[in-house]
VEXKE-115145 format. One record per atom (N, C-alpha, C): residue number from 1; chain; atom name; x, y, z. Coordinates in steps of 0.001 Angstrom, whole numbers, m for minus. Layout:
BEGIN
NUM A CA X Y Z $
...
END
This chain:
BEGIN
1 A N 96383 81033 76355 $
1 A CA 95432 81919 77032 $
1 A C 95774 83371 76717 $
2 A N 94529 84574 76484 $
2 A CA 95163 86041 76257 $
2 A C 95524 86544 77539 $
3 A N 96652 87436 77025 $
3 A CA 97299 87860 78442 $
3 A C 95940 88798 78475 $
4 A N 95815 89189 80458 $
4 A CA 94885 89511 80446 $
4 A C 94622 91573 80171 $
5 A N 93739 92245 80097 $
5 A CA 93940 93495 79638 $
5 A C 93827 94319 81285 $
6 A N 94609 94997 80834 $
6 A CA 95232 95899 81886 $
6 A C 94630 97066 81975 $
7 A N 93759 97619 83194 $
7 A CA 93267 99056 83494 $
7 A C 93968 100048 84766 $
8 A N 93739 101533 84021 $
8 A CA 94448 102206 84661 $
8 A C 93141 102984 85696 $
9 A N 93275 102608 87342 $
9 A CA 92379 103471 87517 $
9 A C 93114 104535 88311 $
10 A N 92661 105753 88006 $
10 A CA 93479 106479 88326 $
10 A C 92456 107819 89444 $
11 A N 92432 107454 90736 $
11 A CA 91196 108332 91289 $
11 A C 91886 108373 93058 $
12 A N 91504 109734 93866 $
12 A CA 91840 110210 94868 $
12 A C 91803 109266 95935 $
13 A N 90763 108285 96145 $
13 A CA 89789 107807 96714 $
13 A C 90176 106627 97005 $
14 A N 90606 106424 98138 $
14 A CA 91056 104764 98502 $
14 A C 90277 103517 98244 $
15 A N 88779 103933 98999 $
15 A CA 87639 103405 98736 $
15 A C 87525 102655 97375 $
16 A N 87746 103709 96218 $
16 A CA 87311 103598 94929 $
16 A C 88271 102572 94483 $
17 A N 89415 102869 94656 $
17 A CA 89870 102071 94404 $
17 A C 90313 100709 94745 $
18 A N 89684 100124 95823 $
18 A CA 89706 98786 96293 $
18 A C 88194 98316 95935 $
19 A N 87743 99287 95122 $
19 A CA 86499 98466 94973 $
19 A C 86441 98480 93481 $
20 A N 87239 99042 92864 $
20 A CA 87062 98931 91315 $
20 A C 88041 97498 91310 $
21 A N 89242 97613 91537 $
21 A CA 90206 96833 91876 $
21 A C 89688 95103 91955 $
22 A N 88489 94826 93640 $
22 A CA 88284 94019 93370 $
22 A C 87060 93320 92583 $
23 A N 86285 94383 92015 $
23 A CA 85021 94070 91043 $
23 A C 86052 93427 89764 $
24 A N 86824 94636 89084 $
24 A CA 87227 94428 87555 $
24 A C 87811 93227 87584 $
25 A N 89003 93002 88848 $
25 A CA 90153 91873 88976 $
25 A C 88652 90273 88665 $
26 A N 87795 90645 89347 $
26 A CA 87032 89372 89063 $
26 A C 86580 88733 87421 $
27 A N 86269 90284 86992 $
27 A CA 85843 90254 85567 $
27 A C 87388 89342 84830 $
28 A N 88340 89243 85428 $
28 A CA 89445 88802 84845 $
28 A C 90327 89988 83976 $
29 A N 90481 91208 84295 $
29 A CA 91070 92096 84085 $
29 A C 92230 92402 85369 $
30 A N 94104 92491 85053 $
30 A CA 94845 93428 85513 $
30 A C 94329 94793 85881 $
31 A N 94475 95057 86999 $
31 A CA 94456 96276 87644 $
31 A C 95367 97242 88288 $
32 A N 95829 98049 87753 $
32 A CA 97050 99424 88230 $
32 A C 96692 100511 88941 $
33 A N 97098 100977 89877 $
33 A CA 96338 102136 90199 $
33 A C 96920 103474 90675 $
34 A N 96555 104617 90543 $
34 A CA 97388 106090 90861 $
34 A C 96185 106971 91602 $
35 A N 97154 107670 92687 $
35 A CA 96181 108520 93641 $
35 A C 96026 109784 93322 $
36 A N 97009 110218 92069 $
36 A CA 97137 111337 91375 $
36 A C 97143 111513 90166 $
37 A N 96374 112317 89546 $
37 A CA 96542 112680 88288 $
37 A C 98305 112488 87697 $
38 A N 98949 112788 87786 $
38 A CA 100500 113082 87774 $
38 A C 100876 111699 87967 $
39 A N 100945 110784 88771 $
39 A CA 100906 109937 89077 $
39 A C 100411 108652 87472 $
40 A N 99348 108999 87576 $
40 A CA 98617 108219 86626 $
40 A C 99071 108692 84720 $
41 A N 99622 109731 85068 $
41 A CA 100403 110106 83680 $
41 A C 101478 109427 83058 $
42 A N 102583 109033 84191 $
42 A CA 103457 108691 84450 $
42 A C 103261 107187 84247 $
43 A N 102485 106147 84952 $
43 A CA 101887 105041 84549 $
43 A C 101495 104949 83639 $
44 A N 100384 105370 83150 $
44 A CA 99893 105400 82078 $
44 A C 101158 105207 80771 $
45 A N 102114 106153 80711 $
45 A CA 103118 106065 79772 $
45 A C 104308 104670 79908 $
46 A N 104431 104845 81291 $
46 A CA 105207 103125 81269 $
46 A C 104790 101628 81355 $
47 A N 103464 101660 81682 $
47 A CA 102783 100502 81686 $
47 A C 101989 100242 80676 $
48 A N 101719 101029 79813 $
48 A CA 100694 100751 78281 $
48 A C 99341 99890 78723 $
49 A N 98423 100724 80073 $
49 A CA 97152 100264 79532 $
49 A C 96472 99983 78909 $
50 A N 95253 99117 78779 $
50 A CA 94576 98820 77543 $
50 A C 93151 100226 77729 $
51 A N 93216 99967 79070 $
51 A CA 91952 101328 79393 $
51 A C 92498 102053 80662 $
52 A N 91755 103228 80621 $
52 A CA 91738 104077 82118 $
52 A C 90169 104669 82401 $
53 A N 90243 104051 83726 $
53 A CA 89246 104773 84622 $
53 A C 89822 106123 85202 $
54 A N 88972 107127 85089 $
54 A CA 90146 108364 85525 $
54 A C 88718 109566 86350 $
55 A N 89103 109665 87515 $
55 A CA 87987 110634 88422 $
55 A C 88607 112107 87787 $
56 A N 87245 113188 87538 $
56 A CA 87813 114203 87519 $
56 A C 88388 114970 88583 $
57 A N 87709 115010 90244 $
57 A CA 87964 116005 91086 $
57 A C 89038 115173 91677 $
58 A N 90222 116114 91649 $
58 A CA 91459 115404 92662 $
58 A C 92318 116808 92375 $
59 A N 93012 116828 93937 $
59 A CA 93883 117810 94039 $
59 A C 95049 117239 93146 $
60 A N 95585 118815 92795 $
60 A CA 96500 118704 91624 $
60 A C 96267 119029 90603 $
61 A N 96421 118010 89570 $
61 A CA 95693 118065 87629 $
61 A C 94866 117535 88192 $
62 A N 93914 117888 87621 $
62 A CA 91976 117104 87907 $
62 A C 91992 116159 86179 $
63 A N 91429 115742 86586 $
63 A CA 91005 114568 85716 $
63 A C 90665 114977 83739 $
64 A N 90533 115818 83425 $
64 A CA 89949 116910 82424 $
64 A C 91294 116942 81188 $
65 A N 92675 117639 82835 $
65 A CA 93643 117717 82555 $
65 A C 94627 116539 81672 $
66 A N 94364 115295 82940 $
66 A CA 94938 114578 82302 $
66 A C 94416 113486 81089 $
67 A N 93005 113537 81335 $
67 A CA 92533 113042 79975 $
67 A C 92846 113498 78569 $
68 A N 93276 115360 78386 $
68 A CA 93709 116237 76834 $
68 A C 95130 115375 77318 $
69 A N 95961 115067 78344 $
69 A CA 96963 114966 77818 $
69 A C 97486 113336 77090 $
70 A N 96723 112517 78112 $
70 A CA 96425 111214 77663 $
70 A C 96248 111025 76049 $
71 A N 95390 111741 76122 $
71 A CA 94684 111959 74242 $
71 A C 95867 112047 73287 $
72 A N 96671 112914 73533 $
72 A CA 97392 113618 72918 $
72 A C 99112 112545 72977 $
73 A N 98872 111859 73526 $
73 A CA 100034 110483 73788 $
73 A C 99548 109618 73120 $
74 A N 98212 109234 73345 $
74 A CA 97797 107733 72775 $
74 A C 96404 108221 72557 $
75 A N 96036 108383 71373 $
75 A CA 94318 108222 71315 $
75 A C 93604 107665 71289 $
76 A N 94448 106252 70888 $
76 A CA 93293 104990 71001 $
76 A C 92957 104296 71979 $
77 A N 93859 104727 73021 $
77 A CA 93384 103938 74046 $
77 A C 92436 104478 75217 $
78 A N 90941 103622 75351 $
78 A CA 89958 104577 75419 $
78 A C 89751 104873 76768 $
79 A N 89626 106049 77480 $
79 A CA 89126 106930 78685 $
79 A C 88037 106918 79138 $
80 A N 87418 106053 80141 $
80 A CA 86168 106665 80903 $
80 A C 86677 107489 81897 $
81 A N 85850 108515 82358 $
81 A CA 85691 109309 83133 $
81 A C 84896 108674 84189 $
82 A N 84951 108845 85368 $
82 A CA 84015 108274 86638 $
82 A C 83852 109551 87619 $
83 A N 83134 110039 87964 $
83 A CA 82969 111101 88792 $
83 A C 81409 111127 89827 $
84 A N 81155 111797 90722 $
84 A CA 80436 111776 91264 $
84 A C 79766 112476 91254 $
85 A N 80039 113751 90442 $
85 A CA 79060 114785 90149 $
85 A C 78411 114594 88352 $
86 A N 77679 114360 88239 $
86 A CA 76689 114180 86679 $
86 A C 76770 115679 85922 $
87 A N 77007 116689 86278 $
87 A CA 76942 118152 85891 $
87 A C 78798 117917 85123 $
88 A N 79312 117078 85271 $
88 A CA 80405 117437 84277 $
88 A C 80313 116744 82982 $
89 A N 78955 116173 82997 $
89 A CA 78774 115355 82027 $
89 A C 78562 115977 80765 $
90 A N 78038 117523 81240 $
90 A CA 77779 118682 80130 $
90 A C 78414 120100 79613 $
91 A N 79992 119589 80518 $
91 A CA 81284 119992 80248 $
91 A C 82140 119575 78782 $
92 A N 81882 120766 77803 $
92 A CA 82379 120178 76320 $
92 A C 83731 119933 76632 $
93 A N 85263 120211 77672 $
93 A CA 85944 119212 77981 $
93 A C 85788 117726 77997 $
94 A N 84677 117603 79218 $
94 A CA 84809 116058 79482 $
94 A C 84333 114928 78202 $
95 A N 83666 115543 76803 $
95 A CA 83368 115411 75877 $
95 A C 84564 114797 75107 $
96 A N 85855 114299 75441 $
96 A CA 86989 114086 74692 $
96 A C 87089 112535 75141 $
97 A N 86402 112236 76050 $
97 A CA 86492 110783 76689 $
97 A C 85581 109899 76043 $
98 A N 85949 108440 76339 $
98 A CA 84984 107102 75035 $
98 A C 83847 107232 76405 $
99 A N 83431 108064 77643 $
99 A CA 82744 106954 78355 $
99 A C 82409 107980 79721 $
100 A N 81250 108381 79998 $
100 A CA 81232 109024 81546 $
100 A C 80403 108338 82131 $
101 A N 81034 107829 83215 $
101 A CA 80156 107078 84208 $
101 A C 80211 107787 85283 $
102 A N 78780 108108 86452 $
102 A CA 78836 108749 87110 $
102 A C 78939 107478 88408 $
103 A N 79693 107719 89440 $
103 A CA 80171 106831 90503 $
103 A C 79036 106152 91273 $
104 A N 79078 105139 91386 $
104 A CA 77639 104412 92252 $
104 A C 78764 103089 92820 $
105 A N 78263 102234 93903 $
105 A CA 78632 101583 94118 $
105 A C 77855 100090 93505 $
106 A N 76930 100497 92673 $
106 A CA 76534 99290 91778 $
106 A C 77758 99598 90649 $
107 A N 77963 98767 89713 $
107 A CA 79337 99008 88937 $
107 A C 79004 98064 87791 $
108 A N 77749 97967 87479 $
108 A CA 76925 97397 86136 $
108 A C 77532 97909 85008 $
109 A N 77038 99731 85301 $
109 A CA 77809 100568 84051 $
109 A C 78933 100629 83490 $
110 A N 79834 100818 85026 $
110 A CA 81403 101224 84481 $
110 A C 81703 99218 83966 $
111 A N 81444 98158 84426 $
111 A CA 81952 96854 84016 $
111 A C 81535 97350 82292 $
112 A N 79994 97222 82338 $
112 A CA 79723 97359 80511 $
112 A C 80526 97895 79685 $
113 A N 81182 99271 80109 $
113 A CA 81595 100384 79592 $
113 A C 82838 99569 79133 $
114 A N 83615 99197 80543 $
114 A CA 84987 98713 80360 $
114 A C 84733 97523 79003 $
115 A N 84056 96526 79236 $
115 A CA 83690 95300 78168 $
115 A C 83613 96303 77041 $
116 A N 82672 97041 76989 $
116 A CA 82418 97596 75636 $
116 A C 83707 97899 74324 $
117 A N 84643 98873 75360 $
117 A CA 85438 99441 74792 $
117 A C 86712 98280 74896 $
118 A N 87225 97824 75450 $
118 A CA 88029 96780 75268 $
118 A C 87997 95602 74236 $
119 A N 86505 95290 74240 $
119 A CA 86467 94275 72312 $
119 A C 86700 94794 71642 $
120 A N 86510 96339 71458 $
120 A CA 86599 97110 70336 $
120 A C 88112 97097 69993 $
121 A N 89421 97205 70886 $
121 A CA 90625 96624 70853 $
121 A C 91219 95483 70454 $
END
């Protein structure tokens, strides 16, 4: 059997994350998770995700931040962005990510997104 692929979600939001958590875990995806940018850097480097979900607005490094630095560690491993505001979508920053999904509690998009970019692996 393939071991299964591992996502990093990395967002402020308790909520968010018990609900990405138990949507993806169904899809048959490992799930990790960080309440901080800083946090999720740190993971990110010792756990070798296959993907990250990553919110931009969070006290601290915002999401922007740690996506150039992500990049700049590992490039292939691909970044959606999830946010709740659609206006960062036309931020030539957030332009460095495989994927912006804007936050809904339908999760059609971000599942596709995740499938998408993970075969491509």
């Amino acid at each position: 059997m393939d071991e299964k692929k591992k996502i990093l979600v990395i967002d402020d939001e308790d909520s968010i994350h018990l609900l990405y958590k138990e949507e993806l875990e169904e899809e048959g995806y490992q799930v990790v998770s960080a309440m901080t940018g800083e946090e999720g850097l740190k993971i990110f480097q010792e756990d070798q995700p296959d993907l990250v979900i990553l919110d931009i607005n969070m006290p601290g490094m915002d999401g922007i931040e740690v996506l150039r630095q992500m990049k700049q560690l590992k490039p292939d491993v691909p970044v959606i962005l999830s946010s709740a505001y659609p206006e960062y979508k036309q931020d030539l920053a957030s332009w460095a990510s495989d994927d912006y999904i804007v936050k809904s509690f339908n999760l059609d998009e971000l599942k596709n997104s995740v499938k998408r970019h993970l075969e491509k692996r």
